[in-house]
GUBA-55506 format. One record per residue (C-alpha): residue number from 0; x negated, y, z negated. Coordinates in steps of 0.2 Angstrom, whole numbers. Example, Ala and Ser with C-alpha at 12.3 -4.5 7.8 and 13.67 -1.06 7.14 Angstrom:
residues 2
+--------+-------+-------+-------+
: kolvex :  east : north :    up :
+--------+-------+-------+-------+
:      0 :   -62 :   -22 :   -39 :
:      1 :   -68 :    -5 :   -36 :
+--------+-------+-------+-------+
***
This chain:
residues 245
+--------+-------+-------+-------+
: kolvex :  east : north :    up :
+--------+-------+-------+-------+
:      0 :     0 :     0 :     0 :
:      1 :   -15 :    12 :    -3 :
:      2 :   -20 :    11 :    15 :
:      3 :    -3 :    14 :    20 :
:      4 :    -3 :    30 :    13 :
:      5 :   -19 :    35 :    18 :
:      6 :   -17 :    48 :    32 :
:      7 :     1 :    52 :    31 :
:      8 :     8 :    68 :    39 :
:      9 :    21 :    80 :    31 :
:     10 :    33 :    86 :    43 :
:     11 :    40 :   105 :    40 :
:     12 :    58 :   101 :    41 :
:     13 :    69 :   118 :    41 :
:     14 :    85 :   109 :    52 :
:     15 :   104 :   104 :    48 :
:     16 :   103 :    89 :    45 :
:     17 :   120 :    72 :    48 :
:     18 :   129 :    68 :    33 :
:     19 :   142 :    53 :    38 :
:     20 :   152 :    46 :    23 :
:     21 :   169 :    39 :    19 :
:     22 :   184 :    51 :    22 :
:     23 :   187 :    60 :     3 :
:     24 :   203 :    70 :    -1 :
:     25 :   203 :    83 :   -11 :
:     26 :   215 :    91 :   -24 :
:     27 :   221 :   111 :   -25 :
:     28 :   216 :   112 :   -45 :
:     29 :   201 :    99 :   -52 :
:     30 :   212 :   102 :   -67 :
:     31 :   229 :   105 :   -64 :
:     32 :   235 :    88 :   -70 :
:     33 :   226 :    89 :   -88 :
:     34 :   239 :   101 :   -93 :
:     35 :   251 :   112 :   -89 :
:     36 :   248 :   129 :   -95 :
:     37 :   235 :   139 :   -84 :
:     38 :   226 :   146 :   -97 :
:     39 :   217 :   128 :  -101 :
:     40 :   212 :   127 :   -84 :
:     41 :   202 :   141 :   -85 :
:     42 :   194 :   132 :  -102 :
:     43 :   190 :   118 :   -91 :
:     44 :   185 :   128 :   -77 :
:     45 :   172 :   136 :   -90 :
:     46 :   164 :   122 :   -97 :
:     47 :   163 :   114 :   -80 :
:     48 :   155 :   129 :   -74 :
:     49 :   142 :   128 :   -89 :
:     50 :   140 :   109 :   -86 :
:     51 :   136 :   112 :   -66 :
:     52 :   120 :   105 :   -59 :
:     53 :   108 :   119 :   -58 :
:     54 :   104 :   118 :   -41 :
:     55 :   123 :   122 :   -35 :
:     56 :   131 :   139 :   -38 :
:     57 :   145 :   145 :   -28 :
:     58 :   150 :   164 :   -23 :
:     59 :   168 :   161 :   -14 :
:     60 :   183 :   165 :   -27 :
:     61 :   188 :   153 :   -39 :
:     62 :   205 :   150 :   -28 :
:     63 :   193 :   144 :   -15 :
:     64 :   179 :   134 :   -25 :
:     65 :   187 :   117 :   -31 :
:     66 :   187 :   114 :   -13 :
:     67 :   170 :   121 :    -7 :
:     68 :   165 :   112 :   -24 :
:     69 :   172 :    95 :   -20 :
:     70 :   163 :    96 :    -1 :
:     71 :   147 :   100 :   -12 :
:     72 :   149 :    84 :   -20 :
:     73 :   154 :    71 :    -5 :
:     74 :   140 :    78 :     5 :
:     75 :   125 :    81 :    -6 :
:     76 :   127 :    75 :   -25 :
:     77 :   137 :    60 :   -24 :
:     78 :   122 :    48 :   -20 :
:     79 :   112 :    56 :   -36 :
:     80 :   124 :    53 :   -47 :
:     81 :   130 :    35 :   -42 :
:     82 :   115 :    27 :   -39 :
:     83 :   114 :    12 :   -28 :
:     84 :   100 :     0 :   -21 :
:     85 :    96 :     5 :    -1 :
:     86 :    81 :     5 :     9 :
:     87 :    71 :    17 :    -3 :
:     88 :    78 :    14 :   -20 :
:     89 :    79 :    -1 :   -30 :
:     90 :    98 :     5 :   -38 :
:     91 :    84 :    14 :   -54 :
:     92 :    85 :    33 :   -45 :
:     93 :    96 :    41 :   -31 :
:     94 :    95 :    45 :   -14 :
:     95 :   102 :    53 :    -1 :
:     96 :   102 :    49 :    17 :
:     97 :   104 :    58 :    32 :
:     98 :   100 :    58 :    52 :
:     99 :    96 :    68 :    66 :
:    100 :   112 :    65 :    76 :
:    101 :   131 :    60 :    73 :
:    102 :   126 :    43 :    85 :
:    103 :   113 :    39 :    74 :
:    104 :   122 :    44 :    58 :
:    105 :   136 :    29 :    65 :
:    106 :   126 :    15 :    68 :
:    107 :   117 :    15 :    51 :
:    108 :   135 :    18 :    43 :
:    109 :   143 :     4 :    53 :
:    110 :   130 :    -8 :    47 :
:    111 :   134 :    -5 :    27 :
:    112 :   154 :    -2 :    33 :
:    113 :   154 :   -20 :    43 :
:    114 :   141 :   -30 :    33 :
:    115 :   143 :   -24 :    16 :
:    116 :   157 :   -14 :    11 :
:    117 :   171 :   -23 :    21 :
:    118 :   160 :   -40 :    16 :
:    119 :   160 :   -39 :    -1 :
:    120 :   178 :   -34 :    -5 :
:    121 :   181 :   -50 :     3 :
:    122 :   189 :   -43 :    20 :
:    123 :   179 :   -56 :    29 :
:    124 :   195 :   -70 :    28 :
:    125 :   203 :   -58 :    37 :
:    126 :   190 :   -56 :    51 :
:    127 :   189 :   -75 :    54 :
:    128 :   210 :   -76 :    55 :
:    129 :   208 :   -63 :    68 :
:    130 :   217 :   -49 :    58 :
:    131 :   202 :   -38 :    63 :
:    132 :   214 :   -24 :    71 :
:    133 :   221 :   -19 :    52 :
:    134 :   205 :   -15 :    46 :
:    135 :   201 :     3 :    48 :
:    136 :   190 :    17 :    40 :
:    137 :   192 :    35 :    40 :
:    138 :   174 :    48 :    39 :
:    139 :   169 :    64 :    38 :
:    140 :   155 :    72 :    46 :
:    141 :   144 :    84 :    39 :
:    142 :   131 :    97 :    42 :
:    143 :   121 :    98 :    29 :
:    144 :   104 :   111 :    27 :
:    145 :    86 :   103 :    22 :
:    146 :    71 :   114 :    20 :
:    147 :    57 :   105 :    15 :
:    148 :    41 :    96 :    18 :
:    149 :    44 :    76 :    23 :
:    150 :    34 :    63 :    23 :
:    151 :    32 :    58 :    40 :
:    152 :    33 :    38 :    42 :
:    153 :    39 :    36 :    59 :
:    154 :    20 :    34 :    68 :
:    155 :    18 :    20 :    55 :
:    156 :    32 :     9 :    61 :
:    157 :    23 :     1 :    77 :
:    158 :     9 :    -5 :    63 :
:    159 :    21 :    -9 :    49 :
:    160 :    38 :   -15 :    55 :
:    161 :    43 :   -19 :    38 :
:    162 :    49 :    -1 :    39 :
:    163 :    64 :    -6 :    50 :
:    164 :    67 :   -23 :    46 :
:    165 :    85 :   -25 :    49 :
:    166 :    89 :   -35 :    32 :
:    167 :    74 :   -33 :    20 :
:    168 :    67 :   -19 :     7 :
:    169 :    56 :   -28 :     0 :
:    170 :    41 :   -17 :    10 :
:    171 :    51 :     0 :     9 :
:    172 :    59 :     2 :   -12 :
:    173 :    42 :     3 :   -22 :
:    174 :    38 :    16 :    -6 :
:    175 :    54 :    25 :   -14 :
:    176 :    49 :    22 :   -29 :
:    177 :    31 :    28 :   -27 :
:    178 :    35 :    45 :   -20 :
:    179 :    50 :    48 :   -33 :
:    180 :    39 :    45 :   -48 :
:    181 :    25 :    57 :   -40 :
:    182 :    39 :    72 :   -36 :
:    183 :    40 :    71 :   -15 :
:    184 :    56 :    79 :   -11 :
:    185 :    57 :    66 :     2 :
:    186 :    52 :    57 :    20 :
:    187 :    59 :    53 :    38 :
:    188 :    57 :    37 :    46 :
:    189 :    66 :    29 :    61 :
:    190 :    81 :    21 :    62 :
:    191 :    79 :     4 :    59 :
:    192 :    99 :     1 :    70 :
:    193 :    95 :    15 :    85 :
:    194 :    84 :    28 :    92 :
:    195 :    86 :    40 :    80 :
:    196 :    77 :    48 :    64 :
:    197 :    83 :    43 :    46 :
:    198 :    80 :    56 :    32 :
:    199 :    78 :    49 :    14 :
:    200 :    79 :    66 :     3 :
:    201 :    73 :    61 :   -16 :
:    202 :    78 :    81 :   -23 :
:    203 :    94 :    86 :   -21 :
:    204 :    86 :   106 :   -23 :
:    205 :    80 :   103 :    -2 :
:    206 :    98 :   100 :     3 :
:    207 :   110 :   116 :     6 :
:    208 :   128 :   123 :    16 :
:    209 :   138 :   106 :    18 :
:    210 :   148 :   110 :    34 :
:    211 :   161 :    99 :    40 :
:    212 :   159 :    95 :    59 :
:    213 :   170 :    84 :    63 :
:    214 :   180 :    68 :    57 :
:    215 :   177 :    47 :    65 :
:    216 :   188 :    34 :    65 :
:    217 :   181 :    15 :    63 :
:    218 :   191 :     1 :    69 :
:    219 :   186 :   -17 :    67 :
:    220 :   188 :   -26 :    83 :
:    221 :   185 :   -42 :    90 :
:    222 :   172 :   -33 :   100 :
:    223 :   163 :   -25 :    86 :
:    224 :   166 :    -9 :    79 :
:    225 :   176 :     6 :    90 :
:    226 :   172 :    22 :    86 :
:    227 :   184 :    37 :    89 :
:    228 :   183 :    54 :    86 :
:    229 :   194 :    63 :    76 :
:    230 :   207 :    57 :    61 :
:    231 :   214 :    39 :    60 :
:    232 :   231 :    40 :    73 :
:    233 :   243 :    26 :    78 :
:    234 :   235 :     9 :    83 :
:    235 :   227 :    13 :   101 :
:    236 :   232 :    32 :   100 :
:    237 :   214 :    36 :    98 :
:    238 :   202 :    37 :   111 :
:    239 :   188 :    26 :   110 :
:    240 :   170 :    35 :   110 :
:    241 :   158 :    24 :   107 :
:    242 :   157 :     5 :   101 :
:    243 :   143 :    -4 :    89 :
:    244 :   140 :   -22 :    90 :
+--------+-------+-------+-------+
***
């Protein structure tokens, strides 16, 4: 692993960078259904404000902000407080993942959608009775700022594959690990599904202005998995745009 290290780049990283997660609704109070008399909403609202991450502060009204807040969360600081295990962690510290495009952004989701999510909540009887058309998912798109100085692993991939391997982490999560513990805000590697650039983000202070773009639908289909654009409509009333084996 030392040698591996040895020689590594930064890359200067000042872009907008994919965000593509599960389709999240959110409410017109955070605090509306803990009581009914508006002045203990704003005693909520004030020791939420005081309990607020430090590195999130918002300037639009406070009509306005439990819905700017709640995009905050789904697009930045959801994956550093529910941490999992993925490519770069072991499940023992957060990380957030991004990509350089919306095409790349689906086929890594597709992959956890398909092989993991629908796969663990036992959806896979429903596969082999040919149900497939009933299982749908619904996802936003976001925009989301990075400005910061990445590790650069992508001219390492044709000398370690183990980078991309398709099922193991065994190579990649003490990497994670190794940069966590030593305070680098991060890396880019490739995709290990498409041609396209991955971004592992380790600080959430690096990550700014989540933007909706635009919203997918995922259908599962004997076929594999269509993508259409825009919210979930009538079976076949969305336009397929793309579709991942």
């Amino acid at each position: 692993m030392e040698s591996f290290f040895d020689g590594l780049t930064l890359a200067d990283t000042h872009r907008t960078l994919i965000r593509n997660i599960i389709s999240l609704r959110v409410s017109e109070d955070l605090f509306n259904d803990l009581s009914d008399h508006h002045d203990d909403w704003l005693v909520a609202q004030r020791y939420e404000a005081a309990a607020r991450p430090h590195n999130y502060f918002s300037q639009v009204p406070a009509i306005d902000r439990p819905f700017e807040e709640a995009g905050w969360f789904a697009a930045i600081g959801f994956p550093f407080r529910n941490w999992a295990a993925s490519r770069y962690s072991d499940g023992s510290f957060g990380i957030w993942y991004g990509a350089d495009t919306v095409k790349t952004s689906v086929h890594e989701t597709v992959y956890h959608w398909k092989a993991r999510l629908l796969r663990d909540a036992g959806f896979e009887q429903m596969v082999i009775s040919g149900d497939r058309e009933s299982i749908t998912g619904d996802r936003l798109i976001y925009g989301v700022r990075c400005d910061a100085a990445l590790v650069d692993l992508r001219p390492r991939v044709a000398d370690y594959p183990a980078l991309v391997d398709l099922e193991s982490y065994h190579f990649t999560q003490p990497m994670g690990a190794r940069l966590k513990s030593e305070g680098h805000p991060g890396l880019i590697t490739l995709s290990a599904r498409c041609i396209g650039d991955v971004y592992a983000v380790l600080n959430p202070d690096v990550l700014s202005s989540p933007k909706i773009q635009s919203c997918l639908t995922y259908r599962l289909t004997g076929h594999g998995v269509l993508v259409s654009k825009g919210p979930r409509a009538p079976q076949g009333a969305n336009e397929a745009w793309m579709c991942v084996t």
